[in-house]
C-alpha positions as CSV (number, residue, x, y, z in Angstrom):
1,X,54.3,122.7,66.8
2,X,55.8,122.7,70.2
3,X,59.4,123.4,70.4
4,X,60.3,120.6,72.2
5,X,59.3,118.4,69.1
6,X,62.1,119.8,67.6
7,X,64.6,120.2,70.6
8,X,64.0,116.7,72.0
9,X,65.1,114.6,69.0
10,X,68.6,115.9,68.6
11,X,69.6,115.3,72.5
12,X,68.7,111.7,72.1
13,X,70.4,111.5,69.1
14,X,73.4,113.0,71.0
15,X,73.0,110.8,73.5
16,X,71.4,107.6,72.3
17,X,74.2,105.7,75.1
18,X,72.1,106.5,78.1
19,X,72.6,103.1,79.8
20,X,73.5,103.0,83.6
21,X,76.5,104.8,84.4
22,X,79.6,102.0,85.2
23,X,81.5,104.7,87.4
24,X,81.4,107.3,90.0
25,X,82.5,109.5,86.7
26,X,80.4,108.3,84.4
27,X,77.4,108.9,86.7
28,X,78.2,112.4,87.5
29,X,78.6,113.2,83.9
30,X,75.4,112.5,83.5
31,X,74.1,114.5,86.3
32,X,75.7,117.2,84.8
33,X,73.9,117.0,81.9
34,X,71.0,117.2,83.3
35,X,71.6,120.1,85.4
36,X,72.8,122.1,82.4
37,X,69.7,121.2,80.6
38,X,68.0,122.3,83.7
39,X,69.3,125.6,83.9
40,X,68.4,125.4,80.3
41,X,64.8,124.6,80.2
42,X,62.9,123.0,82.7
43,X,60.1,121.7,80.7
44,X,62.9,120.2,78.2
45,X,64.9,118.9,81.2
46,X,61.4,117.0,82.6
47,X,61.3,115.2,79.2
48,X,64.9,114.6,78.6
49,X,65.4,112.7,82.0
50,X,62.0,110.7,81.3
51,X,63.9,109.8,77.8
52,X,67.2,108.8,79.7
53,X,65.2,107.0,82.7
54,X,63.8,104.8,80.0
55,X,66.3,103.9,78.0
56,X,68.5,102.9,81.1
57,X,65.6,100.9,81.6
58,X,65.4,98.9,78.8
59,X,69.1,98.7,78.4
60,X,69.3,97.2,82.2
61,X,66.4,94.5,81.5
62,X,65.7,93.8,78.2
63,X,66.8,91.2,75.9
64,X,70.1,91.9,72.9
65,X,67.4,92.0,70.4
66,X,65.1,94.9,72.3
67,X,68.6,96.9,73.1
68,X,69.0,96.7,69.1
69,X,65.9,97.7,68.5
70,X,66.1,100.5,70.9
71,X,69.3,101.7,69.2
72,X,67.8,102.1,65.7
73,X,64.6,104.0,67.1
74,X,66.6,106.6,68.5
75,X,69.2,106.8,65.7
76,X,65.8,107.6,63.7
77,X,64.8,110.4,66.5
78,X,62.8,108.2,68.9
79,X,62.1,110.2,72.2
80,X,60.7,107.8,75.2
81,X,59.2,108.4,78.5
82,X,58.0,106.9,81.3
83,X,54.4,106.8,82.4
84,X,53.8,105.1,85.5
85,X,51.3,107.2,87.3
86,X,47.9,104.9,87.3
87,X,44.8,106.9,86.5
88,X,42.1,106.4,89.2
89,X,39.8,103.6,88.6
90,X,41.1,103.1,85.4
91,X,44.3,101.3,86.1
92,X,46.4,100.0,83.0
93,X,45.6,96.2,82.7
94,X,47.3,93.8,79.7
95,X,45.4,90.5,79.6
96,X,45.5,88.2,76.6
97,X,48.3,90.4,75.0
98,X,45.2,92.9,75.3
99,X,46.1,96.5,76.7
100,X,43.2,98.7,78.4
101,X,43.3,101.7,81.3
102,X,45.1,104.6,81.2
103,X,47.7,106.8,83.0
104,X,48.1,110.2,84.2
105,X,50.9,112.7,84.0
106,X,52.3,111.4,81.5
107,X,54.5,113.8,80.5
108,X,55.3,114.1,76.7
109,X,52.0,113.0,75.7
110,X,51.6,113.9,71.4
111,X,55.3,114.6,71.8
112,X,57.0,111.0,72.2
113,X,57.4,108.7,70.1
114,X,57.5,105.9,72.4
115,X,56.5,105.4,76.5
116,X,57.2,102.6,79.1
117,X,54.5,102.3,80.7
118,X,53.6,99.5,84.1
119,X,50.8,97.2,83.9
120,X,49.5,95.2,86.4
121,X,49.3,91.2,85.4
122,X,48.7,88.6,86.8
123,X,52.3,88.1,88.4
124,X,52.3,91.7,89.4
125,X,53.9,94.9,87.8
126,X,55.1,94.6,84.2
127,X,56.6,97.3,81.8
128,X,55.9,97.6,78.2
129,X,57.3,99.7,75.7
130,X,54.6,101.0,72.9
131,X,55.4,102.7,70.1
132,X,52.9,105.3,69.9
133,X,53.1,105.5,66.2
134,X,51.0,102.0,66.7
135,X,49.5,101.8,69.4
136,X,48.8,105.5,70.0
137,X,46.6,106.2,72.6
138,X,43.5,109.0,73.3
139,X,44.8,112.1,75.0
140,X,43.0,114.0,77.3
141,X,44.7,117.9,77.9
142,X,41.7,119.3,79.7
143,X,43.3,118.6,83.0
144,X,46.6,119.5,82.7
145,X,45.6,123.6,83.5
146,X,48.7,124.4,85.4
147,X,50.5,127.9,86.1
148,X,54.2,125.9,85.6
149,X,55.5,123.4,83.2
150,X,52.5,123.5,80.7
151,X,54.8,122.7,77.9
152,X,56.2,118.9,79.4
153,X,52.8,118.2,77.6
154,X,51.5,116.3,81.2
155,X,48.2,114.9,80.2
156,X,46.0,111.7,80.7
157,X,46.3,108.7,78.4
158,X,44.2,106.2,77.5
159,X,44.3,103.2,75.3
160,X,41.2,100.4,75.2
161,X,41.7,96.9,73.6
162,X,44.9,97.6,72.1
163,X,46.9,94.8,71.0
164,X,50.3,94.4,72.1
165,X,53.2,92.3,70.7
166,X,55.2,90.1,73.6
167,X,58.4,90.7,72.5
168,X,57.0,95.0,73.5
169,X,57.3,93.4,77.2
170,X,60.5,94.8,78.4
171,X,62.2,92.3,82.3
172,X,59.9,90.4,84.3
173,X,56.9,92.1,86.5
174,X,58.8,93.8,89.0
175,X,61.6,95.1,87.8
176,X,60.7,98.5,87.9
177,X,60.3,98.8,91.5
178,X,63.8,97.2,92.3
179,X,66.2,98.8,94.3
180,X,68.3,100.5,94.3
181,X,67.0,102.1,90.9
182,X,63.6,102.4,91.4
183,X,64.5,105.4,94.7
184,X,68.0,106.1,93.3
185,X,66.6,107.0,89.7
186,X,65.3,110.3,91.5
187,X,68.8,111.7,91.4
188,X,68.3,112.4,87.9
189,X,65.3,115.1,88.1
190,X,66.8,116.2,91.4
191,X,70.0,117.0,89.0
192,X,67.8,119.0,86.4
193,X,65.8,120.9,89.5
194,X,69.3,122.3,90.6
195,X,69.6,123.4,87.4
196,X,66.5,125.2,87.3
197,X,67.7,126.6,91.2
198,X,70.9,128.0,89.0
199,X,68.2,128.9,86.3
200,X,66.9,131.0,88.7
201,X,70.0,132.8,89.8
202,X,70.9,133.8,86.7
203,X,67.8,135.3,85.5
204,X,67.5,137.9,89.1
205,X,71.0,138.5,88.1
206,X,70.4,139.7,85.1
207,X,67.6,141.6,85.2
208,X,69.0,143.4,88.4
209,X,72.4,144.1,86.3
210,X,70.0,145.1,83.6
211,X,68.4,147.9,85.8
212,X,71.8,148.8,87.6
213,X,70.2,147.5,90.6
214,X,72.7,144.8,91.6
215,X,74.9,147.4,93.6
216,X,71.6,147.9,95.9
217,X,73.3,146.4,99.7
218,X,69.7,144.5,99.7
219,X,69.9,143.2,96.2
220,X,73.7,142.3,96.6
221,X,72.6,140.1,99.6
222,X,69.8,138.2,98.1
223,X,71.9,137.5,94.9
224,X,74.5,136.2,97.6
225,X,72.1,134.0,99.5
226,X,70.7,132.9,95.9
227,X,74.2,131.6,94.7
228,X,74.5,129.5,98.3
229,X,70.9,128.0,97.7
230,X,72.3,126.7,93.8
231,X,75.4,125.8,95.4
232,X,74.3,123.7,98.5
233,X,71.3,122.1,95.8
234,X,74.2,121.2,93.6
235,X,76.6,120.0,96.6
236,X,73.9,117.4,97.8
237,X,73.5,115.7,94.5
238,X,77.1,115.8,94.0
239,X,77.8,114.0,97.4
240,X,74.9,111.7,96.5
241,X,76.5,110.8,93.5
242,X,79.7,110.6,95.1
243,X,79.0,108.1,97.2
244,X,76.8,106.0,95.2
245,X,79.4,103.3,94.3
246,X,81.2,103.7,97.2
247,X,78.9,103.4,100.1
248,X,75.9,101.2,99.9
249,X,74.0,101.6,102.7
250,X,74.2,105.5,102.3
251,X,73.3,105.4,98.6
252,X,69.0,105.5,98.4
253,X,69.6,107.9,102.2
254,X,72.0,110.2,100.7
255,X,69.0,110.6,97.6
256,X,66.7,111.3,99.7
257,X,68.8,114.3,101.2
258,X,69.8,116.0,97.9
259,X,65.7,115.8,97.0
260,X,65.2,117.0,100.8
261,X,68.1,120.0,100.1
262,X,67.0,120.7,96.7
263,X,63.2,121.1,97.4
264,X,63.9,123.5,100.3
265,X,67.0,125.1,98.7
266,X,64.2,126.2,95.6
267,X,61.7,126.8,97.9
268,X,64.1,129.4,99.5
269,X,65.2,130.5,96.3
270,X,61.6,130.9,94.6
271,X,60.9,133.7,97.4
272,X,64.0,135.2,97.3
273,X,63.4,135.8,93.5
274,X,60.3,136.9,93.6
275,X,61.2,139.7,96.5
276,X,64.2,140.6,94.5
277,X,62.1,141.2,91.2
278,X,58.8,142.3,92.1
279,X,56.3,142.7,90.5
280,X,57.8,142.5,87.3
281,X,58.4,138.8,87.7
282,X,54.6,138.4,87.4
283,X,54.0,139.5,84.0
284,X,54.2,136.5,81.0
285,X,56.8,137.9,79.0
286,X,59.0,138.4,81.7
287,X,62.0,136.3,81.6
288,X,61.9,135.2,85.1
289,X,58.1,134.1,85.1
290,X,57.9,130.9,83.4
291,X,61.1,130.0,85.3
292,X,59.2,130.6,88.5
293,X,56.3,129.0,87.4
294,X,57.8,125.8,86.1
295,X,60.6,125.2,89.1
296,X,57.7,125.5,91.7
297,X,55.9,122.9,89.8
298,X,58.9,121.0,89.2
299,X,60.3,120.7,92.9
300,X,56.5,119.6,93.5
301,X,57.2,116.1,93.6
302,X,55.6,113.3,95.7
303,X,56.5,112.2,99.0
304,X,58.8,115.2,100.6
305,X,58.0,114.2,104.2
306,X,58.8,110.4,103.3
307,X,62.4,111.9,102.4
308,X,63.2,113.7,105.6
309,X,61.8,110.9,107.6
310,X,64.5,108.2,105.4
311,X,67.1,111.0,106.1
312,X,66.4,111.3,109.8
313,X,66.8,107.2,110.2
314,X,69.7,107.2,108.1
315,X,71.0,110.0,110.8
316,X,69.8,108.1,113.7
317,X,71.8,104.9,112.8
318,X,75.0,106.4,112.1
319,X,74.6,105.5,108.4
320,X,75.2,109.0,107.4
321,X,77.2,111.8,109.2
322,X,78.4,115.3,108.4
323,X,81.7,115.8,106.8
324,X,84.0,117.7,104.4
């Protein structure tokens, strides 16, 4: 049984209240969270955010009785996702309350107990909540043959005729892509990758104050450029988050620069780790490997260039300068 079976349930027991943060406070709470589970465990901090992402969901555009509903599956240890990746030429379709298609990465797969997934209709993009217990689908794992984050459990589903209840139909097709959630949601991995960057800094510390090497002028320097990569990842999402109720028009901009700073902050921070180490670093029970492995997946998400180029505009307009 994978660990995260057992790991999973009792953080969204602990926090079945994941509904949109009200508050500059509240919001950054919840960032923190999910940078300490970061630092924590990568693959674990991939699912937990997926949990929280849907439930916010739900909560934000489903009916009394589905928010009910949703607050007794996780008080039973219900763990959700999202799955909105369409698989190639088998898109997820719902016609006559009839579900076929499939989806890829979808992360938790034979972990979850429940997914969101998007179908297309008739009227456009639509989300449904399945419980897998009952509608469970076919799980492919052949592709998902990856150096980092094997254990998020990111395979290809498929489900074929499947019948699905209407009240399982969670806002009006969509809702998902609306702004500013749909771009802004992305703070919440960005959060749990600078934990993994702090992840990172603590392993090289410790294995060079393990070897009495952290003394070495060298070494001493890259822990000291490794603390300002964590720092300046952390900084960016925290000024995103700061000025998410506060400034509009910077809000999705000011996103895109904490995924911009975090991706090249890791990037930095991955080689830096790896120089520090050595060899070491490279064998499986090393500490340090599966961290490597899993943050280089993890900062591997879609669209980097599209997030420099919405950062650059933002620049260009005067919607965002630098301060302190």
């Amino acid at each position: 049984m994978s660990d995260l079976r057992v790991r999973l349930p009792a953080m969204t027991r602990a926090h079945r209240a994941a509904r949109d943060p009200e508050d500059a406070a509240a919001l950054l709470g919840l960032l923190r969270l999910l940078y300490e589970v970061g630092r924590e465990d990568l693959p674990l901090g991939r699912l937990f955010e997926g949990h929280v992402d849907a439930v916010q969901i739900v909560t934000r555009y489903g009916t009394p009785a589905q928010h009910r509903a949703l607050a007794a599956a996780i008080d039973g240890g219900a763990m959700l996702g999202v799955w909105n990746a369409d698989l190639r030429g088998e898109a997820l379709r719902l016609d006559d309350e009839r579900l076929s298609g499939g989806k890829s990465f979808a992360s938790g797969a034979g972990i979850l107990t429940h997914a969101l997934v998007s179908v297309d209709v008739a009227a456009g993009r639509q989300l449904v909540l399945l419980d897998l217990a009952t509608a469970p689908p076919s799980i492919d794992r052949g592709i998902w043959r990856v150096a980092g984050m094997q254990r998020s459990e990111s395979h290809v589903v498929r489900w074929q005729d499947v019948s699905v209840d209407p009240d399982a139909l969670i806002g009006a097709p969509g809702d998902y892509v609306r702004e500013p959630w749909f771009s802004g949601g992305a703070l919440r991995f960005t959060a749990v990758q600078a934990g993994g960057i702090a992840r990172l800094v603590d392993g090289v510390r410790d294995h060079l104050v393990a070897l009495d090497r952290a003394a070495d002028p060298h070494q001493a320097g890259r822990l000291a450029r490794l603390f300002g990569l964590a720092e300046s990842a952390a900084a960016a999402v925290r000024r995103a988050s700061e000025a998410w109720f506060v400034d509009e028009a910077a809000r999705l901009p000011l996103v895109a620069a904490a995924r911009a700073s975090v991706y090249a902050a890791g990037g930095e921070a991955l080689g830096l780790a790896q120089e520090a180490v050595g060899v070491s670093a490279l064998f499986l029970e090393h500490p340090l490997s599966a961290t490597i492995t899993d943050l280089a997946m993890y900062l591997r998400q879609p669209g980097p260039d599209a997030q420099r180029m919405q950062v650059g505009a933002a620049v260009a307009s005067g919607i965002m300068r630098p301060t302190l």
